[in-house]
Gaussian input, Z-matrix of N, CA and C with variables (Angstrom, degrees):
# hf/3-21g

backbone

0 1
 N
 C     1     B1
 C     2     B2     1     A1
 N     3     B3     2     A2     1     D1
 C     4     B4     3     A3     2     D2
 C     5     B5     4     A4     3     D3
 N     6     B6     5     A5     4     D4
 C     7     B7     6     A6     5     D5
 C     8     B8     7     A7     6     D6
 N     9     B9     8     A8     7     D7
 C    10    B10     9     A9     8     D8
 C    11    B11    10    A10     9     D9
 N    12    B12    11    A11    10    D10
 C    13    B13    12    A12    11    D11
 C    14    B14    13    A13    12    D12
 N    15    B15    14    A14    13    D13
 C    16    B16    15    A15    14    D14
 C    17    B17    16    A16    15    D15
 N    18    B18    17    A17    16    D16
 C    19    B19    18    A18    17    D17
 C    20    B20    19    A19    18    D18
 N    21    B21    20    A20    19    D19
 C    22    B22    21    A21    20    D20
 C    23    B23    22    A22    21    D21
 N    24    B24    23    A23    22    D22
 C    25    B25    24    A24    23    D23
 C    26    B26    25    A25    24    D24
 N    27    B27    26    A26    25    D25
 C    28    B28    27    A27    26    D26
 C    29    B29    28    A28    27    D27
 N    30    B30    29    A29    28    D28
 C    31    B31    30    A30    29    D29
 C    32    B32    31    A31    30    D30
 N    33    B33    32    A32    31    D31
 C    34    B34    33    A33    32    D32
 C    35    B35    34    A34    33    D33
 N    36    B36    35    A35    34    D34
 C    37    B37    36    A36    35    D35
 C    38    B38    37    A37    36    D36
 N    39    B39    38    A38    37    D37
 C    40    B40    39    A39    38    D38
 C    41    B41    40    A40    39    D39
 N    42    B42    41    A41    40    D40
 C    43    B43    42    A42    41    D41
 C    44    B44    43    A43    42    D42
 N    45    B45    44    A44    43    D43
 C    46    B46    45    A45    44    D44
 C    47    B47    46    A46    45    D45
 N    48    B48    47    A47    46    D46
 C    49    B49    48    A48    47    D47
 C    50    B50    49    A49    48    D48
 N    51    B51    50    A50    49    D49
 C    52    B52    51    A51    50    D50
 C    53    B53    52    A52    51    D51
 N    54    B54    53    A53    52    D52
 C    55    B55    54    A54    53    D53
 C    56    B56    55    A55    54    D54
 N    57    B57    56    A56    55    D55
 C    58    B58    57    A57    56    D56
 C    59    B59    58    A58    57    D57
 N    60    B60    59    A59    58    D58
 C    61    B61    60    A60    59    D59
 C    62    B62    61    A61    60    D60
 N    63    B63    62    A62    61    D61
 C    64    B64    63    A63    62    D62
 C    65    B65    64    A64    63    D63
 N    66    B66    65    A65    64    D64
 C    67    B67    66    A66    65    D65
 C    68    B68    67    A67    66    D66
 N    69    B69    68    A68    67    D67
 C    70    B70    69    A69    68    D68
 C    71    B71    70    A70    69    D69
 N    72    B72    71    A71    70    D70
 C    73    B73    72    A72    71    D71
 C    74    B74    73    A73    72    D72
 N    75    B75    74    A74    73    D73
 C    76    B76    75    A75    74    D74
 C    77    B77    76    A76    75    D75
 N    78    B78    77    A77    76    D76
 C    79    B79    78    A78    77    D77
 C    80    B80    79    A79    78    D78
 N    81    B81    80    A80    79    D79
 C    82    B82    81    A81    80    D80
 C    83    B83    82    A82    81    D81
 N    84    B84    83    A83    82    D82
 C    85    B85    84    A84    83    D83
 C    86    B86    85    A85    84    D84
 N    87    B87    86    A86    85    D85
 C    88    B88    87    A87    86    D86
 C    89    B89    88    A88    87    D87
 N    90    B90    89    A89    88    D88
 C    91    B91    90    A90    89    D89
 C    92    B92    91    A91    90    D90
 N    93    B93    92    A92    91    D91
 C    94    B94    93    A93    92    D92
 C    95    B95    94    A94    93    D93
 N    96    B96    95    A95    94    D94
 C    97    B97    96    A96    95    D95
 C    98    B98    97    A97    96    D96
 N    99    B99    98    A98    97    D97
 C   100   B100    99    A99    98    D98
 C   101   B101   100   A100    99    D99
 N   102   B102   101   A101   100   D100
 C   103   B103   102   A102   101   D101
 C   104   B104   103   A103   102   D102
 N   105   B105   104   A104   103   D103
 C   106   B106   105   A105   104   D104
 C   107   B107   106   A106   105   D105
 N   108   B108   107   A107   106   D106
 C   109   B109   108   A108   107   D107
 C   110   B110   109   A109   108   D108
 N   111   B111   110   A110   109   D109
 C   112   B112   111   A111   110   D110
 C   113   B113   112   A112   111   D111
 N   114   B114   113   A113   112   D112
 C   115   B115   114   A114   113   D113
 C   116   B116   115   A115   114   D114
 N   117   B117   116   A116   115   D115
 C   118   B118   117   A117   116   D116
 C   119   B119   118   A118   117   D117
 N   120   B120   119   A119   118   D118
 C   121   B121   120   A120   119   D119
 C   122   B122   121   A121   120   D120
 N   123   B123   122   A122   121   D121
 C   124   B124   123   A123   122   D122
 C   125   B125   124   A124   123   D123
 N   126   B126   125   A125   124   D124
 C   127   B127   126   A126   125   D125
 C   128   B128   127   A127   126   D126
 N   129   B129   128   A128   127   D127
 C   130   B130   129   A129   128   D128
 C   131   B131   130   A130   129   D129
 N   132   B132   131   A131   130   D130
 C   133   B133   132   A132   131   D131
 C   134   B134   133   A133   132   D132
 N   135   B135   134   A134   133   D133
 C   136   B136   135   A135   134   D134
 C   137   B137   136   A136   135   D135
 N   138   B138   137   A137   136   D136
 C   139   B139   138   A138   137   D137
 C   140   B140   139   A139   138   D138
 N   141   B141   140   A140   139   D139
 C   142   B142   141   A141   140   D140
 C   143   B143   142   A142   141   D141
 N   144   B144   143   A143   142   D142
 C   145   B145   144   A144   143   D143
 C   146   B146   145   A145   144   D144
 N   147   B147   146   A146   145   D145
 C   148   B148   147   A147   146   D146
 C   149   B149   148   A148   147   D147
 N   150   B150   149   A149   148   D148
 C   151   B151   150   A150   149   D149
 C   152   B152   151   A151   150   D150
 N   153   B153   152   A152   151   D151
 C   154   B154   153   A153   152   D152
 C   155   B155   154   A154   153   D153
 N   156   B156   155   A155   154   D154
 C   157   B157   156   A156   155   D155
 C   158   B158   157   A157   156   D156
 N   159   B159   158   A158   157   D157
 C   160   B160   159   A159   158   D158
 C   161   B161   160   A160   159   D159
 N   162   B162   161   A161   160   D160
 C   163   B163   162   A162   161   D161
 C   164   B164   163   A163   162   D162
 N   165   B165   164   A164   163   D163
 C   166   B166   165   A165   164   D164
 C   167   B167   166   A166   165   D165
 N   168   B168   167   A167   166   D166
 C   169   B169   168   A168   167   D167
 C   170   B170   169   A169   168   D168
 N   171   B171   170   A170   169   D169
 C   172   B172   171   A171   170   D170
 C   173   B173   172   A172   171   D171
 N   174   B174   173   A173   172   D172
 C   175   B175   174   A174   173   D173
 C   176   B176   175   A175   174   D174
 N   177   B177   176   A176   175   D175
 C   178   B178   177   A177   176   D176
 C   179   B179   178   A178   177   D177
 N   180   B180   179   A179   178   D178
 C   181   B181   180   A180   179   D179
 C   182   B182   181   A181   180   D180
 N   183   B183   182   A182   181   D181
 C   184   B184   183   A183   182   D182
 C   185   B185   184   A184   183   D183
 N   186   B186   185   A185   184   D184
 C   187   B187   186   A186   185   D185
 C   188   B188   187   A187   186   D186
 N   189   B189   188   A188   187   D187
 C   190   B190   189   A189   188   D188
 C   191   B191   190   A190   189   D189
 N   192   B192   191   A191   190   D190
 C   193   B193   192   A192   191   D191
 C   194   B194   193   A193   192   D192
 N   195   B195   194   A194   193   D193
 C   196   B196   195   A195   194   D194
 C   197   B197   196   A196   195   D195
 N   198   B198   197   A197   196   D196
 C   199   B199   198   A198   197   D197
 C   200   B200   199   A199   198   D198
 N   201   B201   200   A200   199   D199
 C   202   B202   201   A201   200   D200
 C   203   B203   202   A202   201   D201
 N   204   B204   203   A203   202   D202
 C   205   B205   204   A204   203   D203
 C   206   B206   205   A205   204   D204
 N   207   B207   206   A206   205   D205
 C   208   B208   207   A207   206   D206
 C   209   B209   208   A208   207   D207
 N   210   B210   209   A209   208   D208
 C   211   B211   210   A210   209   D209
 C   212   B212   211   A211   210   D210
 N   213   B213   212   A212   211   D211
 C   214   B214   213   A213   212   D212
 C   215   B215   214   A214   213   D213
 N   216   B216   215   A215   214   D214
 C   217   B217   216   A216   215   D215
 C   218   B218   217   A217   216   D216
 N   219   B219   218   A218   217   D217
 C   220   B220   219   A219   218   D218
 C   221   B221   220   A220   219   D219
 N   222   B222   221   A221   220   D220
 C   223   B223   222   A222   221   D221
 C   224   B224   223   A223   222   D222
 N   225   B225   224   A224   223   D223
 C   226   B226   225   A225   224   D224
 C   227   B227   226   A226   225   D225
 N   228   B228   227   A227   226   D226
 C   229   B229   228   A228   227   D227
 C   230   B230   229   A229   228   D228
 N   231   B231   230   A230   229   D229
 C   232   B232   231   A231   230   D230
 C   233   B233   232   A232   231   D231
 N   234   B234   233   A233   232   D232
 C   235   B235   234   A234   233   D233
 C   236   B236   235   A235   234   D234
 N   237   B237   236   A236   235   D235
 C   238   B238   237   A237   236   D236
 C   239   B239   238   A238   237   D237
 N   240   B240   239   A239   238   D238
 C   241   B241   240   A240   239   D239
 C   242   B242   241   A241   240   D240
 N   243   B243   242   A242   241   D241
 C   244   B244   243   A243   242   D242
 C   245   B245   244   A244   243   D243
 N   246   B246   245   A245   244   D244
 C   247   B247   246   A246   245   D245
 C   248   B248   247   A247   246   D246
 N   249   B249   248   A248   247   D247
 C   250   B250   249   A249   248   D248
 C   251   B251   250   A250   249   D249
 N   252   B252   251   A251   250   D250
 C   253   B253   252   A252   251   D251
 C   254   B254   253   A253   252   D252
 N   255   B255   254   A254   253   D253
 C   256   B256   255   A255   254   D254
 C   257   B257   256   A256   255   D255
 N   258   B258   257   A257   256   D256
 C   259   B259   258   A258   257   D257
 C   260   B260   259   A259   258   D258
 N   261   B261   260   A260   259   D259
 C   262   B262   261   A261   260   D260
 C   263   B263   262   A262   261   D261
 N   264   B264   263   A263   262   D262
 C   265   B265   264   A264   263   D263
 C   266   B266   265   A265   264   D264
 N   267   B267   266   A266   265   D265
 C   268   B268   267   A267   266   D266
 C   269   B269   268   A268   267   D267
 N   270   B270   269   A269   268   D268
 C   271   B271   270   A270   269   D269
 C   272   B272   271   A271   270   D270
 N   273   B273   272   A272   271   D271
 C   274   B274   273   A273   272   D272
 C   275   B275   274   A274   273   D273
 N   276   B276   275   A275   274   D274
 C   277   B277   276   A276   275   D275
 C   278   B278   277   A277   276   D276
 N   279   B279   278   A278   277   D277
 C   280   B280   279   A279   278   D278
 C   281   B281   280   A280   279   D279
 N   282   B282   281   A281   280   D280
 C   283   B283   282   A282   281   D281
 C   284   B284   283   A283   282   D282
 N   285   B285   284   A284   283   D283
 C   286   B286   285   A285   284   D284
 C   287   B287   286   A286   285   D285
 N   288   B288   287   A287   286   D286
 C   289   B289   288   A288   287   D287
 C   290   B290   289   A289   288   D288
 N   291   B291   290   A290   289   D289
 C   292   B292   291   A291   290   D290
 C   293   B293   292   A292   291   D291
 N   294   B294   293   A293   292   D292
 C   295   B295   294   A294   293   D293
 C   296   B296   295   A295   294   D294
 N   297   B297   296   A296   295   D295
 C   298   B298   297   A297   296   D296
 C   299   B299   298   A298   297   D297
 N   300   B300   299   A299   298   D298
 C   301   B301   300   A300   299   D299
 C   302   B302   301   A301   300   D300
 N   303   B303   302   A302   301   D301
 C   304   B304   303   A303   302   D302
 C   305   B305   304   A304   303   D303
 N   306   B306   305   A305   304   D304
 C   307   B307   306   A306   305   D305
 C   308   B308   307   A307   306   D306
 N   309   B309   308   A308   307   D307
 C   310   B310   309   A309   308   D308
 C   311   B311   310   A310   309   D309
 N   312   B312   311   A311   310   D310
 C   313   B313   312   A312   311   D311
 C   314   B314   313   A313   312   D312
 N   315   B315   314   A314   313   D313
 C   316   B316   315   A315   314   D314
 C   317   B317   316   A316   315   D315

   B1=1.4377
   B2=1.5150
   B3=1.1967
   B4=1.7926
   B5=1.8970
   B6=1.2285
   B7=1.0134
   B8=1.9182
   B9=1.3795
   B10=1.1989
   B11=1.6249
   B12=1.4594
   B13=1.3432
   B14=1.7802
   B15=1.3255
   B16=1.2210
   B17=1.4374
   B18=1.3454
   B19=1.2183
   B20=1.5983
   B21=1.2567
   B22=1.5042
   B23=1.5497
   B24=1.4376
   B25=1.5831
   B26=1.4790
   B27=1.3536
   B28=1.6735
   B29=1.3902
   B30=1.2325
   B31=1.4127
   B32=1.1612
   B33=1.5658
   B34=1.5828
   B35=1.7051
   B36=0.8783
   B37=1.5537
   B38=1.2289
   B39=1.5242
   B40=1.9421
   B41=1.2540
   B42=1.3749
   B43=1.5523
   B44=1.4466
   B45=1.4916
   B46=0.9319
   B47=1.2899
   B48=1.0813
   B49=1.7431
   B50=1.2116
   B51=1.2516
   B52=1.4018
   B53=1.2667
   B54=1.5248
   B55=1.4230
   B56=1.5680
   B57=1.1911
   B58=1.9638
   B59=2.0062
   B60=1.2662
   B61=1.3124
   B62=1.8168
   B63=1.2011
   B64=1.4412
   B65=1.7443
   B66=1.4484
   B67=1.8413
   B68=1.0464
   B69=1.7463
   B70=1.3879
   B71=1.8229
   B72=1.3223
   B73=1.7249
   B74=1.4331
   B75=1.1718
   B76=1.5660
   B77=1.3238
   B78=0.9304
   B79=1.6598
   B80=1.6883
   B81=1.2862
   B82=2.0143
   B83=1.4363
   B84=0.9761
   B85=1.3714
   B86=1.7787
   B87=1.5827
   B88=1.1904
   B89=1.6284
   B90=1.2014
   B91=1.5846
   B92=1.8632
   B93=0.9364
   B94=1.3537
   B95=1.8610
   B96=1.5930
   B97=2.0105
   B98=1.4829
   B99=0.7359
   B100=1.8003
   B101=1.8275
   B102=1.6546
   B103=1.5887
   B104=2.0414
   B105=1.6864
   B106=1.4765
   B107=1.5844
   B108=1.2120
   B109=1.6330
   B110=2.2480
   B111=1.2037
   B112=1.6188
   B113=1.1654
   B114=1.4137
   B115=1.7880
   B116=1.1734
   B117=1.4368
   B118=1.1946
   B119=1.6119
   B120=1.1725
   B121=1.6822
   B122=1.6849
   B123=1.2214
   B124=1.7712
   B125=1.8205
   B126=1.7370
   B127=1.6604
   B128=1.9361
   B129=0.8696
   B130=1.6955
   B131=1.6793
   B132=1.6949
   B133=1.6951
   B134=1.3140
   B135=1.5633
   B136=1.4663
   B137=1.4451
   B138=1.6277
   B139=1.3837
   B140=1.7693
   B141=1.9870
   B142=1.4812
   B143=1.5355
   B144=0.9440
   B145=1.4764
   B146=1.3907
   B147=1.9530
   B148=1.6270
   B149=1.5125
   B150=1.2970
   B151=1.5063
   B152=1.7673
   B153=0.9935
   B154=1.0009
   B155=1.8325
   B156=1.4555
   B157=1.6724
   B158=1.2665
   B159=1.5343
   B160=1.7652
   B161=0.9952
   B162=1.5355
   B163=2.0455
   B164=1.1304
   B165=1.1856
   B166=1.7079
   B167=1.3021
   B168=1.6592
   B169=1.5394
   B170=1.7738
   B171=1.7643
   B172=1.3212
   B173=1.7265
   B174=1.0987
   B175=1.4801
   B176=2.1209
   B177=1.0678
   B178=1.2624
   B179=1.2504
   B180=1.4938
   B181=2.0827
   B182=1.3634
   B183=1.5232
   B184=1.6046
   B185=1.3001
   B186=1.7220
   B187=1.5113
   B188=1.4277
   B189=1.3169
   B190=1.4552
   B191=1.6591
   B192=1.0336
   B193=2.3219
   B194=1.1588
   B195=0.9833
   B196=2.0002
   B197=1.8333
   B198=1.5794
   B199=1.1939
   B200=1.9127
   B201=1.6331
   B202=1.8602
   B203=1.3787
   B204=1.4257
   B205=1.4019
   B206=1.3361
   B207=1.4677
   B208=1.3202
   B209=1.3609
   B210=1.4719
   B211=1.7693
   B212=1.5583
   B213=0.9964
   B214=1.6588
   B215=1.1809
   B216=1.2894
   B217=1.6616
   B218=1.4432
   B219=1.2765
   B220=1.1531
   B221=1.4030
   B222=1.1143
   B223=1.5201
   B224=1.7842
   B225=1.3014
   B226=1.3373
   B227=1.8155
   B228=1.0904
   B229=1.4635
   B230=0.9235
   B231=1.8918
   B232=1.5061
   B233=1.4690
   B234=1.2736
   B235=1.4563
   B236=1.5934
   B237=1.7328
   B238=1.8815
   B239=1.8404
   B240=1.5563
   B241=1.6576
   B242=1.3151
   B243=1.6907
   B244=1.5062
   B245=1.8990
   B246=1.3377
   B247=1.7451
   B248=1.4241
   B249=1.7923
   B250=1.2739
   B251=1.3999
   B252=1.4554
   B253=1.4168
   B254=1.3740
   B255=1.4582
   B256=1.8962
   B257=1.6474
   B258=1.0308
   B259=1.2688
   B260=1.9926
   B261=1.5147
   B262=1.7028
   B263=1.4120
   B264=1.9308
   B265=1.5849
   B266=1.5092
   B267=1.0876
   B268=1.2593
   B269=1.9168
   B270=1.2833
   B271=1.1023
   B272=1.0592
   B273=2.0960
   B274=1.5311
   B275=2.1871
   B276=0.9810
   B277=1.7306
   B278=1.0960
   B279=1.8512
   B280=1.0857
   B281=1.4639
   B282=1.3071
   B283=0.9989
   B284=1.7230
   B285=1.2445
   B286=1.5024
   B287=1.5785
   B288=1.5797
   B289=0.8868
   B290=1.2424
   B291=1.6724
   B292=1.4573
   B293=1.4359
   B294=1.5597
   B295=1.7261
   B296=1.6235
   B297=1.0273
   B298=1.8029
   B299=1.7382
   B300=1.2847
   B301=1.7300
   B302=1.8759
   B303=1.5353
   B304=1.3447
   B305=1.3339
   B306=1.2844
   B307=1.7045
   B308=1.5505
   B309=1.3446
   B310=1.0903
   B311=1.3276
   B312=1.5287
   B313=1.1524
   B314=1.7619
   B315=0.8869
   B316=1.9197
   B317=1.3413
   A1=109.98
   A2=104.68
   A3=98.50
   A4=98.00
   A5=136.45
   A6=132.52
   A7=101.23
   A8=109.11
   A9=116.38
   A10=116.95
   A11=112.02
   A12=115.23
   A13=135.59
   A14=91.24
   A15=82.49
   A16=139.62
   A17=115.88
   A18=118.26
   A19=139.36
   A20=107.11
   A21=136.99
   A22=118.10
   A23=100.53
   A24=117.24
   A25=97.84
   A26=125.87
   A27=126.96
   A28=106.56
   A29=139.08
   A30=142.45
   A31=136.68
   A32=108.90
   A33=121.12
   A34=117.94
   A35=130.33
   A36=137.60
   A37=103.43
   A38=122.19
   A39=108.84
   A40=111.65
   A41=107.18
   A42=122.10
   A43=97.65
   A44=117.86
   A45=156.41
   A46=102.50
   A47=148.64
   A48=165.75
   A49=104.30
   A50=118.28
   A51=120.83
   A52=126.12
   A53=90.64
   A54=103.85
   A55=94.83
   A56=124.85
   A57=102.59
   A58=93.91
   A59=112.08
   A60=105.53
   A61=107.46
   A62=97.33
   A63=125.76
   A64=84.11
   A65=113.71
   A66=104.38
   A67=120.13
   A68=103.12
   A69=123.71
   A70=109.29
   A71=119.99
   A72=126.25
   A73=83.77
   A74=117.81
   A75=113.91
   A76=128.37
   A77=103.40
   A78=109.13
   A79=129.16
   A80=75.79
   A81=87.53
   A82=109.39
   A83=141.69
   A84=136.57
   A85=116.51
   A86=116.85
   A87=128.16
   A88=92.94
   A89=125.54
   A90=113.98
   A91=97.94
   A92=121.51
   A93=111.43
   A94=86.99
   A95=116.26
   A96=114.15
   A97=98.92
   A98=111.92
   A99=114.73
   A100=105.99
   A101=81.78
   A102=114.29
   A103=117.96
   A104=77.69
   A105=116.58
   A106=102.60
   A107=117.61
   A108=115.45
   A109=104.14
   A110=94.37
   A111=94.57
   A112=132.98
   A113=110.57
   A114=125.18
   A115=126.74
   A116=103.66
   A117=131.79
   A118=123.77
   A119=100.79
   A120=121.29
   A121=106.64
   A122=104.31
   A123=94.45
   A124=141.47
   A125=83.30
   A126=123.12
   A127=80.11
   A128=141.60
   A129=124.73
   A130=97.56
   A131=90.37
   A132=94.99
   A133=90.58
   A134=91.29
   A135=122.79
   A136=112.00
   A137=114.22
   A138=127.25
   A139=88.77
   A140=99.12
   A141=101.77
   A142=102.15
   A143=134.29
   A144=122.11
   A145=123.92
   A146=110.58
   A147=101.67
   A148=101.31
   A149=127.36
   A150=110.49
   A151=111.61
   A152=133.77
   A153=122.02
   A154=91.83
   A155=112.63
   A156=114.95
   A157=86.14
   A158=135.90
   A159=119.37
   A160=139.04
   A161=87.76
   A162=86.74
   A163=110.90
   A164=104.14
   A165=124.21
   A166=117.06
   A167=116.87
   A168=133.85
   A169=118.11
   A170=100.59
   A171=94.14
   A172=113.99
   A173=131.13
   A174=160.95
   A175=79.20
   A176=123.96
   A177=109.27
   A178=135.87
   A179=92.11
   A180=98.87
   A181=100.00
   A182=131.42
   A183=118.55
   A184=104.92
   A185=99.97
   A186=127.19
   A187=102.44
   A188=121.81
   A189=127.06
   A190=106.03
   A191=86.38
   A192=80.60
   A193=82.31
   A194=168.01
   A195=170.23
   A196=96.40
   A197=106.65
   A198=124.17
   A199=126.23
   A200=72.82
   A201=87.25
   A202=76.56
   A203=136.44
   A204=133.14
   A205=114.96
   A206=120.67
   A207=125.19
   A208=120.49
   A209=119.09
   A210=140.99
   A211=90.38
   A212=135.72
   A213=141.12
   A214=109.69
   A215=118.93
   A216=110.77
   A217=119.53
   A218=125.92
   A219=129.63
   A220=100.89
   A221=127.81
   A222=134.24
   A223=111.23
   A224=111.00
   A225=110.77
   A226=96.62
   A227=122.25
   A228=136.12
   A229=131.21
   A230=118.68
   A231=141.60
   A232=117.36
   A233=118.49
   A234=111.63
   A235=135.99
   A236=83.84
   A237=98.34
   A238=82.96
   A239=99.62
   A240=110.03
   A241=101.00
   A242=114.09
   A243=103.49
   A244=113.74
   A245=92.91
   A246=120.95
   A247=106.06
   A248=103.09
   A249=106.35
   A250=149.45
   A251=101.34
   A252=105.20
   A253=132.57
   A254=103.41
   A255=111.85
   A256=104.35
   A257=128.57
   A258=127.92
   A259=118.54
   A260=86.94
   A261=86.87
   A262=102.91
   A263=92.21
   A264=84.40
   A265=107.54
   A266=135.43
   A267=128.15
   A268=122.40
   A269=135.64
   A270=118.31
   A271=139.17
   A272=102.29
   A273=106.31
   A274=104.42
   A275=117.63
   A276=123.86
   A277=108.69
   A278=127.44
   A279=121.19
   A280=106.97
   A281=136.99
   A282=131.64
   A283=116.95
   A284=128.41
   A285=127.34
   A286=126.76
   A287=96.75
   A288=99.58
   A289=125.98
   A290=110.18
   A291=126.54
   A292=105.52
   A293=107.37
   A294=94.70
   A295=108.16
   A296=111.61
   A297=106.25
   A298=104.23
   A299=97.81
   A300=113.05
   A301=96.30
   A302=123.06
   A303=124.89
   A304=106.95
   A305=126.90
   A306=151.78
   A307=86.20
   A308=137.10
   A309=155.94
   A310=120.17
   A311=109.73
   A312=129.24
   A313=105.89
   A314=119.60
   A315=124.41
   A316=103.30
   D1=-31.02
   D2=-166.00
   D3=-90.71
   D4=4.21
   D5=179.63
   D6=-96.88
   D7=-33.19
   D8=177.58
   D9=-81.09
   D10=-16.51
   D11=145.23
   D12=-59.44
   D13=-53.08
   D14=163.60
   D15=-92.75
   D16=-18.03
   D17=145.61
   D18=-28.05
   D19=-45.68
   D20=178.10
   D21=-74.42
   D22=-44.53
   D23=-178.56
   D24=98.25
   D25=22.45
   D26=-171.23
   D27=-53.56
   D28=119.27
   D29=143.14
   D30=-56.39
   D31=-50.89
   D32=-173.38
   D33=-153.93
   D34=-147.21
   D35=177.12
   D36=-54.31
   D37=121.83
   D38=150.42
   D39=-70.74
   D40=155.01
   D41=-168.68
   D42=-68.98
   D43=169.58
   D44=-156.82
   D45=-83.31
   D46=44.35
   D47=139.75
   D48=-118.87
   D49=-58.64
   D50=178.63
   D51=-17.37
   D52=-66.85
   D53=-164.94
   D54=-99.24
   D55=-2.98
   D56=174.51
   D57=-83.99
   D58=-8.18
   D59=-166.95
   D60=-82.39
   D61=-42.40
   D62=-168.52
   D63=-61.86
   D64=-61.54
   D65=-175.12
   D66=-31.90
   D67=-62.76
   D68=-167.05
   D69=-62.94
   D70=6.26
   D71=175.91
   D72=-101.04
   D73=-57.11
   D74=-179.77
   D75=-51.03
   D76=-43.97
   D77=161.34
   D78=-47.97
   D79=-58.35
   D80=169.11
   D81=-63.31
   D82=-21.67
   D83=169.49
   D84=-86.39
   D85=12.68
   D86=-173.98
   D87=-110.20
   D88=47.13
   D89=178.97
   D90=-147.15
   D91=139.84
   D92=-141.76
   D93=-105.24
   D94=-25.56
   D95=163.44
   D96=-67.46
   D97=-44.69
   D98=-177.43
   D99=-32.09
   D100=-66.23
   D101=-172.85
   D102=-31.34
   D103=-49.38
   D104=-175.57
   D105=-76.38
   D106=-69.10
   D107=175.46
   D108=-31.48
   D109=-71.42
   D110=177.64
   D111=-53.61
   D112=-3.59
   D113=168.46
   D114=-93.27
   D115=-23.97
   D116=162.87
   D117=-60.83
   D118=-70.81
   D119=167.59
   D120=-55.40
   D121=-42.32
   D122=163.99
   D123=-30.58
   D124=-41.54
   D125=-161.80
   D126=-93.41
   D127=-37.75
   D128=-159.35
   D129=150.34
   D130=154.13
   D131=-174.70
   D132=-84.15
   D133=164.65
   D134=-168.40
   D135=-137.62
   D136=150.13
   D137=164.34
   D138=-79.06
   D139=177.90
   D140=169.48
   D141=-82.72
   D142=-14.25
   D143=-178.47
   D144=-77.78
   D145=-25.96
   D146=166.47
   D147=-90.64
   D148=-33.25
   D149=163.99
   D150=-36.29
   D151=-45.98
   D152=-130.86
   D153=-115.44
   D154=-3.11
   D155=172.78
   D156=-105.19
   D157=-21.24
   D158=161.41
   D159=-45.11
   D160=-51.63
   D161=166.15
   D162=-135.78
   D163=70.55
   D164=161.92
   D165=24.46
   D166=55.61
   D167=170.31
   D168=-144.38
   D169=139.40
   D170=-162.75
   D171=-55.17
   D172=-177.16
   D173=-129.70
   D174=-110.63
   D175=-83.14
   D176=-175.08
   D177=-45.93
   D178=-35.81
   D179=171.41
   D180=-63.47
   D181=-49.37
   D182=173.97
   D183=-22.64
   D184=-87.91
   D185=-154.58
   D186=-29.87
   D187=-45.84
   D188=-163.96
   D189=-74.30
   D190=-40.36
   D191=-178.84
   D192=-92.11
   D193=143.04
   D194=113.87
   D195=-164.02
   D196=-34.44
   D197=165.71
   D198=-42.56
   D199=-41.55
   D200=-144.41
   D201=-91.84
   D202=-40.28
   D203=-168.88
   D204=-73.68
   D205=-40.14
   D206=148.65
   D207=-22.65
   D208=-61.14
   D209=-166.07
   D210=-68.22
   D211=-44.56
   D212=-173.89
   D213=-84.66
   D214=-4.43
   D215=178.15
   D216=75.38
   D217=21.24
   D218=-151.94
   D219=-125.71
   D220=-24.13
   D221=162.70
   D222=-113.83
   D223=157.47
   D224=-177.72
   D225=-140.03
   D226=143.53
   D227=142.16
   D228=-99.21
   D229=150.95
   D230=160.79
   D231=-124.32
   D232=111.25
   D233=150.35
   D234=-59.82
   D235=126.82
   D236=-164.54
   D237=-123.56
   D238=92.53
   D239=167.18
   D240=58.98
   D241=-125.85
   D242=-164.19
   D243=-76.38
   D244=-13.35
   D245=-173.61
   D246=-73.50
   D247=131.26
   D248=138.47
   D249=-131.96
   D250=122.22
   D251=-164.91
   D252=-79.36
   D253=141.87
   D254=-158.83
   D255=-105.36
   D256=122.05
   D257=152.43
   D258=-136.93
   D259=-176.07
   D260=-172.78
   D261=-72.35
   D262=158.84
   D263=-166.18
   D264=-94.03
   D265=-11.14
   D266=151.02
   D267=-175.61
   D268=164.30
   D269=-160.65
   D270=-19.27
   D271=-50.84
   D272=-164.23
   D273=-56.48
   D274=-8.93
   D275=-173.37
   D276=-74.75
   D277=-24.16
   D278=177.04
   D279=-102.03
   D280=-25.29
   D281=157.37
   D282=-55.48
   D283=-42.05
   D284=154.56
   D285=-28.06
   D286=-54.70
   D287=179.42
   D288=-68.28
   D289=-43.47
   D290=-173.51
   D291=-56.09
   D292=-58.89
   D293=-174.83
   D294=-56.36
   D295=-55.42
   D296=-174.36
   D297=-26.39
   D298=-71.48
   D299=-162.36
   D300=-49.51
   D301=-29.08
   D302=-176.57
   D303=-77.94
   D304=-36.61
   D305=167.50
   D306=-40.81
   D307=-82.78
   D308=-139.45
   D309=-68.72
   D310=-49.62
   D311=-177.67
   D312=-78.25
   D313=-2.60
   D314=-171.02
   D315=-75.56

């Protein structure tokens, strides 16, 4: 945080989107399939069907959080023919993740 302060030129509080936006990323990372979907996608992109023989949950419970991670920016898709493929949507997701899992492990 304090590198992204100064980086930015941050002074004081971000306004009031900011930070309801920033929650609502936080939030999505409070769901423990979620958790699992993004550990997954870590390891290599995925259809919902090897997501979903990854961590041993049916094909719709995917679709539905792949949804919500989508809406957060946190997952991205490409169509490959009839397939669509899920991966992270870009660095800062593995760094999310990484510090958390470093958070955790302390």
């Amino acid at each position: 945080m304090e590198e992204y302060i100064k980086e930015e030129g941050y002074t004081g509080m971000p306004d009031e989107q900011i930070i309801s936006e920033l929650a609502e990323v936080f939030k999505t990372f409070g769901d423990s399939t979620r958790i699992k979907i993004l550990f997954s996608l870590a390891k290599k992109e995925m259809c919902v069907g090897e997501i979903a023989d990854f961590v041993d949950m049916s094909q719709s419970a995917i679709s539905h959080q792949l949804k919500i991670l989508k809406q957060k920016k946190l997952v991205k898709s490409q169509r490959d023919g009839k397939q669509i493929i899920y991966s992270l949507a870009d660095d800062h997701v593995y760094t999310i993740i990484g510090q958390g899992l470093d958070h955790v492990k302390e």
